[in-house]
VEXLOBA-820895 format. One record per residue: residue in one letter; x, y, z of N, C-alpha, C in turn. Coordinates in pm, 1 decimal. Last residue first. Layout:
% VEXLOBA-820895
 code      n.u      n.v      n.w     ca.u     ca.v     ca.w      c.u      c.v      c.w
    A        X        Y        Z        X        Y        Z        X        Y        Z
...
***
This chain:
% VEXLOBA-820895
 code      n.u      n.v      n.w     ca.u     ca.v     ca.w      c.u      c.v      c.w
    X   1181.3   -865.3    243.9   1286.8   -843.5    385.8   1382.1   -863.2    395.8
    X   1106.0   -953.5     -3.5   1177.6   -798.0     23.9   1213.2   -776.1    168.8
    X    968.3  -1185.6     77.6   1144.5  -1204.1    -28.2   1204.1  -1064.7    -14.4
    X    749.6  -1118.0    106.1    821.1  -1241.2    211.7    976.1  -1204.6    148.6
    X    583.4   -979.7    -87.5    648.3   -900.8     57.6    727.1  -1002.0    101.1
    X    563.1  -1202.9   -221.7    644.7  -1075.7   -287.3    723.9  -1039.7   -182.6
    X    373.4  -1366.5    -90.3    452.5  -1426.2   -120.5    595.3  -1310.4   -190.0
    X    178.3  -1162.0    -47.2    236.0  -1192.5     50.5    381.5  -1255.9     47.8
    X    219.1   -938.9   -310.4    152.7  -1016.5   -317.4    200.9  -1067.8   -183.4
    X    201.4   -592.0   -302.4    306.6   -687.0   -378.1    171.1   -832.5   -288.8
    X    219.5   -226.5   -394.0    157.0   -357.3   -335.6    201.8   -438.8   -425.7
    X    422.5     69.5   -258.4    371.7    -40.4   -421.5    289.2   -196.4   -369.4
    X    447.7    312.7   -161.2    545.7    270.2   -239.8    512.1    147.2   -367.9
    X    231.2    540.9     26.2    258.6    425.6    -44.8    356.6    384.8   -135.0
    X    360.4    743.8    287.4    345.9    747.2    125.6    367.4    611.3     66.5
    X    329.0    961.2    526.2    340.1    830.4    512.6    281.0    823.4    327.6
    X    517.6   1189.8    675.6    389.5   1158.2    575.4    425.2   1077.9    542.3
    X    753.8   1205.7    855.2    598.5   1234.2    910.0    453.0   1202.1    814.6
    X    972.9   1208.2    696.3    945.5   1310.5    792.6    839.8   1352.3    870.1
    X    823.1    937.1    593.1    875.8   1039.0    535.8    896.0   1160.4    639.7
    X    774.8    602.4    579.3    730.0    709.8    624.5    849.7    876.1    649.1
    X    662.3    405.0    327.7    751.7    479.8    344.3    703.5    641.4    469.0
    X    503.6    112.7    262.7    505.1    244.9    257.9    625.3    298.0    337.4
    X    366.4   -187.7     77.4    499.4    -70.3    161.3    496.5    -13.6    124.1
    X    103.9   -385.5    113.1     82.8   -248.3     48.6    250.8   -225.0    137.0
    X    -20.6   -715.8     67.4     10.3   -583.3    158.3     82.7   -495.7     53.2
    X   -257.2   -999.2     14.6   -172.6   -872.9    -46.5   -162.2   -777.8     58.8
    X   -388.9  -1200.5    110.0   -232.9  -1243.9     79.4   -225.1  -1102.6    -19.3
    X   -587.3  -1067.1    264.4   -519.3  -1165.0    318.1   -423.3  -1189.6    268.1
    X   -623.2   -702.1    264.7   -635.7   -833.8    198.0   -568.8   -975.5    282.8
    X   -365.2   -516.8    282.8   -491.6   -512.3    175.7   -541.1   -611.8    153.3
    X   -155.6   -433.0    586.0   -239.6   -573.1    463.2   -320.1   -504.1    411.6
    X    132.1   -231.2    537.7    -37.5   -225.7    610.4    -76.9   -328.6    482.5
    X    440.8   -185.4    680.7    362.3   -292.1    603.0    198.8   -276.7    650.6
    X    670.5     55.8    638.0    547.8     34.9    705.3    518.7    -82.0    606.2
    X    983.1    196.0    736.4    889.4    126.7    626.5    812.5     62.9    691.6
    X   1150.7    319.1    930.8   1038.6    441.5    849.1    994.8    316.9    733.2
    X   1266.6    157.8   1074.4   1146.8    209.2   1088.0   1072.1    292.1   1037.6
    X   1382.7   -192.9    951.4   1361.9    -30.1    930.9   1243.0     81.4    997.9
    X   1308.4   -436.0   1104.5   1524.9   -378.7   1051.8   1493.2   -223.8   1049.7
    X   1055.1   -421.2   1132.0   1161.7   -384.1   1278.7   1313.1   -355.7   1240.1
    X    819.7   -248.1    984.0    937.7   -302.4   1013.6   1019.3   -277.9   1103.4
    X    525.9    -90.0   1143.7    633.7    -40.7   1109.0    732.0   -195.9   1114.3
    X    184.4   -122.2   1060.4    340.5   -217.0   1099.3    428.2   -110.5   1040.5
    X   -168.5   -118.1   1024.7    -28.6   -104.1    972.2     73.1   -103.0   1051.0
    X   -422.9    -91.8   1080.4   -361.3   -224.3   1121.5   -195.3   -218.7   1035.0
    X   -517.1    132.1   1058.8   -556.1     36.7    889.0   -461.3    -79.1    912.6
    X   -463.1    258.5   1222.3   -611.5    223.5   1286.1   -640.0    152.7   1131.1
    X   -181.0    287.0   1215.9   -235.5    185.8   1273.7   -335.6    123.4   1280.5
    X   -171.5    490.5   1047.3   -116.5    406.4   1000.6   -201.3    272.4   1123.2
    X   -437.8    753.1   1068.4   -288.0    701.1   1113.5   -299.8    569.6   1030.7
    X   -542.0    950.1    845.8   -589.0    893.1    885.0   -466.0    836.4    954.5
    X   -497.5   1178.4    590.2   -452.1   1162.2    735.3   -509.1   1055.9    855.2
    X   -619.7   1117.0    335.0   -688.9   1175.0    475.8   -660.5   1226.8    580.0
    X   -401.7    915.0    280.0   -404.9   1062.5    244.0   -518.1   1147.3    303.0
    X   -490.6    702.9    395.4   -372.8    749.1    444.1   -379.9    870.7    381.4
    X   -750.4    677.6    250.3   -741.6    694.4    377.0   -624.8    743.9    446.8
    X   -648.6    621.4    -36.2   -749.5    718.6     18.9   -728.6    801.4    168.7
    X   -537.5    381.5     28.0   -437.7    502.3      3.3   -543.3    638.4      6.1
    X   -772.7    261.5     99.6   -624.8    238.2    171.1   -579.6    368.8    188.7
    X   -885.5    250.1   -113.1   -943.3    284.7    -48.2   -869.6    286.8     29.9
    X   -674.5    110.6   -323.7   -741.3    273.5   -351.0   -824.0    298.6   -188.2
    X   -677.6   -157.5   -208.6   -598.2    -62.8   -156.7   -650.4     84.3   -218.4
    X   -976.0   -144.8   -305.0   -939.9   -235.4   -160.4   -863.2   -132.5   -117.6
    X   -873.3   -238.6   -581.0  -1007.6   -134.9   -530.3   -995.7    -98.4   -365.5
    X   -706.2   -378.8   -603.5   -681.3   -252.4   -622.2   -759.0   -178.2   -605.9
    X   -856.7   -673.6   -548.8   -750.3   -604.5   -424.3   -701.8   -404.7   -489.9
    X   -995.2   -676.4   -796.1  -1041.4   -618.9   -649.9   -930.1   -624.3   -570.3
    X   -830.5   -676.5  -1004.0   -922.6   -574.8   -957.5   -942.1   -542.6   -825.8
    X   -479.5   -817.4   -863.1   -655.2   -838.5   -878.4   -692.1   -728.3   -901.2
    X   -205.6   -726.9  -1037.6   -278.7   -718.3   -924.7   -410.8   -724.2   -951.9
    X     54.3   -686.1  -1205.0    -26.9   -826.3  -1211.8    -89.7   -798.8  -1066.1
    X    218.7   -408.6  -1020.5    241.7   -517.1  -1125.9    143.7   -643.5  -1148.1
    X    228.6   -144.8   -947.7     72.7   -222.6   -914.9    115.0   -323.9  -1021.9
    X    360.0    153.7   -762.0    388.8     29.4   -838.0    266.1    -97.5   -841.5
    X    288.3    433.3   -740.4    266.9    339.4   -679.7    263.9    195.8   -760.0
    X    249.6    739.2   -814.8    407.9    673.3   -846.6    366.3    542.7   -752.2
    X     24.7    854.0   -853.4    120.8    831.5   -702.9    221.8    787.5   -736.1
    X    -45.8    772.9  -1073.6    -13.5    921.6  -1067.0     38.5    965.4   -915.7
    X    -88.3    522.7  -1086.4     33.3    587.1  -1162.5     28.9    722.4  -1122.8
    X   -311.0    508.0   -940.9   -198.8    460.7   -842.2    -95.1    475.8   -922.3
    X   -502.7    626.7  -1115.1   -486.7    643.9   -976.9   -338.7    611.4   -923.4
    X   -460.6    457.9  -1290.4   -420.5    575.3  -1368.9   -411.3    662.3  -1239.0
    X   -571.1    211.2  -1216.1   -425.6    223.2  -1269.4   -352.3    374.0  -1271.4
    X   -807.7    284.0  -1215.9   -736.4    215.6  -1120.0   -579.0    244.8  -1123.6
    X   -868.3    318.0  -1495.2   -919.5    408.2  -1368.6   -812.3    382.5  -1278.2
    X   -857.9     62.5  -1589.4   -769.3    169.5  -1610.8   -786.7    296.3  -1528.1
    X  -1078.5    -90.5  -1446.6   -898.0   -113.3  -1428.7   -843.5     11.7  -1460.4
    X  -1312.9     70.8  -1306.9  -1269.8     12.5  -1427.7  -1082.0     20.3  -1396.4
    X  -1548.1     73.1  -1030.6  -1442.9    144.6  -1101.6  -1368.8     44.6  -1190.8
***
């Protein structure tokens, strides 16, 4: 799949994707695939924060993770950030 493909996926989620590898956006598309499946949050090794519990950290990758937001029960990607990103938003 071609960047703008990519892009045009995770703009139409409202999912923030600033300076991100191809391939880690291929990675998380398959992510966000899966959480929209209904698939749980855990079995993609995903984390609820401990200050918050409705924000979830699930890795894409070794130094990229994905926050999500869990919503009255539906869990909804918010934006992948780089490890070094996620470290500064806690």
């Amino acid at each position: 799949m071609d960047r703008p493909e990519l892009l045009a996926f995770f703009e139409k989620r409202e999912i923030e994707t600033r300076r991100i590898p191809l391939k880690v956006l291929e990675r998380a598309r398959k992510v966000v695939e899966r959480i929209e499946g209904g698939q749980p949050i855990w079995k993609l090794r995903g984390k609820r924060m401990h200050y918050d519990r409705c924000r979830i950290s699930i890795p894409v990758g070794r130094r990229w993770r994905m926050l999500a937001a869990d919503l009255d029960g539906v869990v909804r990607v918010r934006c992948i950030l780089s490890h070094e990103s996620y470290n500064s938003q806690k």
